[in-house]
N, C-alpha and C positions, 0 to 999 in steps of 0.2 A: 139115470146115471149121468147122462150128459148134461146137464140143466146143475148137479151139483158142482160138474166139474168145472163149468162154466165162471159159478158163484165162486168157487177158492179160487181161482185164477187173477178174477176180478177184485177178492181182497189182497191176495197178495201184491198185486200191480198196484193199487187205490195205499199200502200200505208202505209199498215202494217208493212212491212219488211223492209223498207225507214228509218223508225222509230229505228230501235234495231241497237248498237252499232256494227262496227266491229272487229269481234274477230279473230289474227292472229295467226297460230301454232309459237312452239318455233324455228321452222327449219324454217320459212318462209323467202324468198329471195326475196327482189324488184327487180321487170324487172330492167334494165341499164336504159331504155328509160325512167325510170320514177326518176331515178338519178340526184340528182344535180351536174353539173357537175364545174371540178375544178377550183379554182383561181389563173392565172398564177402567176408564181414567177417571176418578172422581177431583172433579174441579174443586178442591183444596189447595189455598193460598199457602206458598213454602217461603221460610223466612229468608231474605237476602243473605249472602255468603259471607262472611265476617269478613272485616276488611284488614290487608297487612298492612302491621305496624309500619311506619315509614320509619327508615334506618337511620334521618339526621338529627333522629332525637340522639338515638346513641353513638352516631361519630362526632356529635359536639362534645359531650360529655369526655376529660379526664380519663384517665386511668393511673393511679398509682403503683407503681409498681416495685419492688425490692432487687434490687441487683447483689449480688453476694458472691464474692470470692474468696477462695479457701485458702489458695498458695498467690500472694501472700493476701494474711487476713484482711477482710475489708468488706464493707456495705456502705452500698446507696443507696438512696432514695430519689426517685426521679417520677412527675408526672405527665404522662405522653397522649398524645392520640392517636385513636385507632387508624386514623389514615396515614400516620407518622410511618414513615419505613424505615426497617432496621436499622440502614446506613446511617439514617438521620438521630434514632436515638445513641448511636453510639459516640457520634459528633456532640449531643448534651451530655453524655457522660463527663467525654475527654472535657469539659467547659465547667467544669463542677471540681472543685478544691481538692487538687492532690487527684485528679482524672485521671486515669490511664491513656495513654496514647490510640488513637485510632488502630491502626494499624496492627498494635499487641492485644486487642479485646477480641472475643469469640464468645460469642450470646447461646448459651443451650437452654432450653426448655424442656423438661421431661424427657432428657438425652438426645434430645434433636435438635441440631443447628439451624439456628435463623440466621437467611440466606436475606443478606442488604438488600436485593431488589427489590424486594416481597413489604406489605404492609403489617402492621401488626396487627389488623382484623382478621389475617389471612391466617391466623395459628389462635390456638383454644387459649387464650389470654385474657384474663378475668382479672375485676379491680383486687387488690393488697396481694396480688401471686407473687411466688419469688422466683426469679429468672438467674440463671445460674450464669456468672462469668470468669470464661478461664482466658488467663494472662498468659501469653508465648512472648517471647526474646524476640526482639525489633534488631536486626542486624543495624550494626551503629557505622555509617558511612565514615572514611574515613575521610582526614584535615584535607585539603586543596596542600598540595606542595608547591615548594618553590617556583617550579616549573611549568605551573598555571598562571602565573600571575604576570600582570603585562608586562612587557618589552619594552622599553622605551625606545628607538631607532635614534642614531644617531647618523649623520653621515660619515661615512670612514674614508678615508684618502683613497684615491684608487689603486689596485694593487700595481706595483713592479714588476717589469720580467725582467730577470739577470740570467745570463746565461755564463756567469764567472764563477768560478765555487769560493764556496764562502774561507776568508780569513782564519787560518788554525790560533786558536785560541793560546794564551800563553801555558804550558805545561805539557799540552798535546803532541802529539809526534808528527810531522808531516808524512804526510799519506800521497801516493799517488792515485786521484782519484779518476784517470781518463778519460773526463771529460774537456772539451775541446773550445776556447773561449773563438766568441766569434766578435770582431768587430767591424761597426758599420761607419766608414769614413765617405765622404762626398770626392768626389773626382777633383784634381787640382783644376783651378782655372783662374786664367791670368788679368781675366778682364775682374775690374773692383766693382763692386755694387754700389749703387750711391749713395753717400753717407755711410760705406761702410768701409772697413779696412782689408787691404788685399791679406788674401788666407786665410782671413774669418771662417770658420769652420758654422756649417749651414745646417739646421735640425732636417732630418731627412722622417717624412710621414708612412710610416708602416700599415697600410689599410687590408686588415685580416679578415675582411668581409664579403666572402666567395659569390654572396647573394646579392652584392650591389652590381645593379646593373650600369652596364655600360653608358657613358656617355653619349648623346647622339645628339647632334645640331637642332635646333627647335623645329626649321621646315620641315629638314628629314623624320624626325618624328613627328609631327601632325601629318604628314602623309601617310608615314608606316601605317599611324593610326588607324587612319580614316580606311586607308584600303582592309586592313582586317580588321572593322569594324563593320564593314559589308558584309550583309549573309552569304551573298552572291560566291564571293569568296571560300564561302566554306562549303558550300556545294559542291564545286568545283570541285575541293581538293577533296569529298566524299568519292564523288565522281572515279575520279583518278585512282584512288584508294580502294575502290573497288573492281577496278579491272586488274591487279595485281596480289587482290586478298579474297578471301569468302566474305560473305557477308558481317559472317560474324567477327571477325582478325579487321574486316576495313573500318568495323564503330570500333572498334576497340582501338584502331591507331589515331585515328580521328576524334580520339577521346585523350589520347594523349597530350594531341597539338592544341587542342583547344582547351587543356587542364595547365600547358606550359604555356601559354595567354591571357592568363587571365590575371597575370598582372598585371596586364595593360589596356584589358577592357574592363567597361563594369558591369553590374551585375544587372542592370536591365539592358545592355550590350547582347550580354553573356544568353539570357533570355529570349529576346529579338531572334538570335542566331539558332539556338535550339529550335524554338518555334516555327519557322521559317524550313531547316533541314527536316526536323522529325524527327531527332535524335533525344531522349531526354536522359537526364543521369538520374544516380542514386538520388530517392528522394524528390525528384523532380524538378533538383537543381543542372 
């Protein structure tokens, strides 16, 4: 009894483990014997690979091609190459009797636009195809006016300033218009000018130019110059400028005085003195 029970155990178990997959390590190596083993190479000569056509057989060649438009009726004929690009065969269009303008052509091929940059190899375009062209409205610029056209300059007399009101015309009503006439007469003086006649009334010069500067003796100015053309100079008054400012208030005044100089120095002066304080402006002027 024990010896049978032994044997079902061992089948059951033997019929168990039948069942479950097998699993092999990563290192694991098939015997040889159980190798497929190889498929001879029989040294048979294989015929060389066909060779591709070279393409400048067919980018020298022509193509004729049909252009046809509907509104308004019309056909071409035009023969292009295939390196030809759109923009260019629409240039031989416009060049061909009673052409359309560049600008109003639009090239479709089997409902698809050809885009100027692109080549005509670059779209399925076979010799005698008809390429379809539709015509659009060119906005028509309009004439240059009057008011482009040159100016001739003339010189005009220089203006007048009156400060009298103008003369009432004959029919008009006199008007009080309160404005106040000013006139400018010369002071009397009793001594005669020479060669002139005593009382001679003297043209007096009205100079309305707040920017001209002052007059100054030539020594006095080559010295003004010279001393604020020292950097030395502008240290100093840095100096100065900052013991009554922050630092940041004393460049900014000292930006001032030296933006209110620079009429009278120049610009590799102007340089110099930057240079020298450490100060640079906008730009590095």
């Amino acid at each position: 009894m024990a010896d049978q029970a032994e044997q079902a155990f061992l089948r059951v178990y033997i019929s168990t483990l039948g069942t479950q997959p097998v699993v092999y390590k990563d290192d694991y190596q098939q015997p040889p014997e159980n190798s497929l083993k190889k498929v001879p190479v029989l040294q048979i000569a294989l015929p060389a690979p066909p060779r591709r056509a070279s393409s400048s057989a067919s980018t020298s060649t022509s193509l004729k091609l049909t252009f046809k438009s509907l509104k308004p009726a019309a056909t071409y004929s035009l023969a292009v190459h295939p390196t030809d690009t759109i923009a260019a065969v629409k240039e031989a269009l416009a060049a061909l009797p009673n052409g359309p303008a560049v600008p109003a052509q639009r090239l479709l091929f089997k409902g698809k636009a050809l885009a100027d940059g692109k080549l005509v190899k670059e779209y399925p375009i076979s010799d005698g195809d008809t390429v379809n062209l539709s015509l659009k409205a060119v906005p028509v610029s309009a004439p240059p006016t009057t008011a482009d056209k040159d100016t001739i300059m003339t010189d005009a007399p220089p203006p007048k300033l009156t400060l009298d009101p103008p003369a009432p015309t004959p029919g008009q009503p006199r008007r009080h218009t309160r404005i106040p006439s000013v006139v400018l007469s010369p002071s009397p003086s009793s001594e005669s000018p020479p060669g002139g006649v005593l009382g001679e009334s003297k043209d007096i010069t009205l100079t309305l130019d707040a920017d001209q500067a002052l007059s100054m003796p030539t020594a006095e100015l080559s010295t003004y110059h010279a001393a604020l053309a020292e950097p030395e100079f502008w240290e100093k008054l840095l100096a100065f400028l900052s013991t009554s400012f922050t630092p940041t208030d004393a460049e900014r005044a000292w930006e001032d005085f030296l933006r209110a100089a620079k009429n009278t120095l120049t610009a590799s002066e102007v340089a110099r003195i930057r240079d020298r304080v450490g100060v640079s402006g906008m730009a590095g002027t």
